[in-house]
C-alpha positions in Angstrom: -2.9 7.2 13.9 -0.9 9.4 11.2 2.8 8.4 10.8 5.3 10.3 9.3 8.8 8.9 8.8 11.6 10.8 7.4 15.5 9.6 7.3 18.3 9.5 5.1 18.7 6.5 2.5 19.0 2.9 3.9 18.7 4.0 7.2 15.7 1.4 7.5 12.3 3.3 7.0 10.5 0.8 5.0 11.7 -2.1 7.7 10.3 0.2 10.7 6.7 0.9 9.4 7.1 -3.1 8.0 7.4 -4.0 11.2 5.0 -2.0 12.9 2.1 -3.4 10.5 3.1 -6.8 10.8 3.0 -6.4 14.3 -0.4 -4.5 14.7 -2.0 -7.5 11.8 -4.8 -8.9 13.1 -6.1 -11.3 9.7 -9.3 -11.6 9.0 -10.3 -14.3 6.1 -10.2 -12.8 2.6 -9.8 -9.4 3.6 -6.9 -7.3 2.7 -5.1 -5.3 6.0 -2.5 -3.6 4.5 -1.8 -1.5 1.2 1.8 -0.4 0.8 2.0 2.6 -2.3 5.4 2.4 -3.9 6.8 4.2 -6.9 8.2 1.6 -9.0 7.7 -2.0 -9.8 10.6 -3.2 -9.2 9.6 -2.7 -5.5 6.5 -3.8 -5.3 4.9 -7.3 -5.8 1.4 -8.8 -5.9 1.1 -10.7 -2.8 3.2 -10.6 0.5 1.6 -12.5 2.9 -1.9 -14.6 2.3 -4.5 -15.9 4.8 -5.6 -19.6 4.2 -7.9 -19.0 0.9 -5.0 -17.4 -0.6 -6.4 -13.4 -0.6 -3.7 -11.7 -0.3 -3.4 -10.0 3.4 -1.0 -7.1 1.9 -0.7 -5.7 -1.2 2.3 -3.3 -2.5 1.5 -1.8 -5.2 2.3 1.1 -7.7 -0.4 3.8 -8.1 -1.2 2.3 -11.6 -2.2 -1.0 -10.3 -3.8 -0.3 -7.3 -5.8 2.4 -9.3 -6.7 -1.2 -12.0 -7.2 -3.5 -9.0 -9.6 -1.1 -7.3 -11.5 0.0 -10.8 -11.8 -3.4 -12.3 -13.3 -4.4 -8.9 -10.8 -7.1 -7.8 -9.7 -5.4 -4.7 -12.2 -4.3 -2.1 -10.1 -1.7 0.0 -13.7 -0.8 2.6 -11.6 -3.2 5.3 -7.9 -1.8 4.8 -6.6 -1.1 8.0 -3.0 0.3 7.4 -2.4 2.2 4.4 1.6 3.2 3.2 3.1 5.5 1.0 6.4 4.3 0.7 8.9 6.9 -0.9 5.9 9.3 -2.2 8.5 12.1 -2.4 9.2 10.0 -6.0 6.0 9.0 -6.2 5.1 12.5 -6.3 7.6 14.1 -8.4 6.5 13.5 -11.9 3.1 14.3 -12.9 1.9 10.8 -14.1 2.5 9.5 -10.9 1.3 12.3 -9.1 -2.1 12.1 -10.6 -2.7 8.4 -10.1 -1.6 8.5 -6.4 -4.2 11.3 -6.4 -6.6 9.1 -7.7 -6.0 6.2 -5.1 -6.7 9.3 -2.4 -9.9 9.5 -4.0 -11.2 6.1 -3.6 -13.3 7.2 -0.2 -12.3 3.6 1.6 -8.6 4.5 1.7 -8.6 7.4 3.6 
């Protein structure tokens, strides 16, 4: 299912699809369920929530570092089952940005 959610700044977006992931979760050991896209660093973090072995169960990530996890090999993304772009209006805005978020659409697991 394709969700789009559009509102007005700190009206709650990020908490609503949050939420409904969290809710939907279903772990399975040393897989990764969720990837969360954001545009800056400051917003994302390595590691949210881990299973027992300590793989991470949700990433959030920038474009850049997804794009390095997934090319160096560390992440395998064939089992993601919810994939977020949070904010990709600025995500999408400059060029640098623009073209690794394109590359992370590449990656034929993702999508």
């Amino acid at each position: 299912m394709d969700v789009l959610c559009q509102a007005k700044l700190g009206h709650g977006k990020t908490a609503v699809f949050m939420l409904a992931m969290l809710q939907q979760l279903e772990p399975v050991d040393r897989e990764v369920s969720i990837i969360i896209l954001c545009h800056t660093r400051q917003d994302s973090c390595p590691e949210l929530l881990c299973d027992k072995n300590g793989c991470p169960l949700i990433i959030v990530a920038t474009p850049y570092w997804l794009n390095a996890l997934v090319g160096d090999k560390v992440l395998d993304t064939k089992n993601v089952k919810h994939f977020t772009l949070d904010e990709c209006d600025k995500m999408l805005e400059q060029l640098s940005q623009s073209q690794a978020t394109s590359n992370v659409f590449a990656c034929p697991h993702i999508i």
